[in-house]
N, C-alpha and C positions, 0 to 999 in steps of 0.2 A: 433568429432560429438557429441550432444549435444542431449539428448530424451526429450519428451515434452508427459505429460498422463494428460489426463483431461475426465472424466468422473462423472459426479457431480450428478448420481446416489448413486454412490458411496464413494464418497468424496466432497466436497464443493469446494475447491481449486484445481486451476495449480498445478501441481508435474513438476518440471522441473531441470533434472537431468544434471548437466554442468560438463562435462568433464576436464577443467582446466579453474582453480582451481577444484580439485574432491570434489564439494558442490553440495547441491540437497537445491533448493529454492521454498517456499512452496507460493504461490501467491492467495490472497486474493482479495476480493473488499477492498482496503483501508488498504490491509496488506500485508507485507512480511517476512515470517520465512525464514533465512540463517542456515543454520544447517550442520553437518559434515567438520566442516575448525578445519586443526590442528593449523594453527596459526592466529591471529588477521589478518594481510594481505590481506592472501586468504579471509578474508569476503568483504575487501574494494575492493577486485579485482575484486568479483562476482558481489557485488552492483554498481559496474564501469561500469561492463560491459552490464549489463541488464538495468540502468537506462535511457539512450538514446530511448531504444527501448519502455519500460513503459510509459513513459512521453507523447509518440505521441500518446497512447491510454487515458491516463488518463481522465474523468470525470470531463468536467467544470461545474461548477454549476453557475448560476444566481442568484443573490438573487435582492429581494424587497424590499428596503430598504424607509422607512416613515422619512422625516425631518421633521416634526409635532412631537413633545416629546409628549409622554404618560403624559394623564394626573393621578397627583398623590393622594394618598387619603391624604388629610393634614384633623388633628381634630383639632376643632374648641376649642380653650379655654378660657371657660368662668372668 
């Protein structure tokens, strides 16, 4: 079983504490700290594991995008 503390009184970030691999992932807007893996592995296994679930919350963004190019300062040479 896997803990989950979020209180952003007091920290800004998810603390989310995973069981196996024994890693605690620090979860941001637009960020993720893996921390505590004794080997390179366990980080791909934690980031494995969690990215599924991340991704269906993620933040799409729209943009506005102009086909009319910016016009530019050209100087004049006499």
């Amino acid at each position: 079983m896997s803990v989950l503390d979020y209180e952003p009184e007091l920290f800004p970030g998810l603390i989310y504490h995973m069981k196996q691999p024994k890693i605690v992932l620090l979860i941001f807007a637009g960020k993720i700290v893996i921390t505590g893996a004794k080997v390179r592995e366990d980080t791909y296994k934690a980031f494995e594991n969690t990215s599924p679930v991340l991704t269906e919350f993620r933040k799409v963004e729209q943009w506005c995008v102009s086909l009319t190019p910016k016009s530019e300062n050209k100087k004049s040479v006499a």
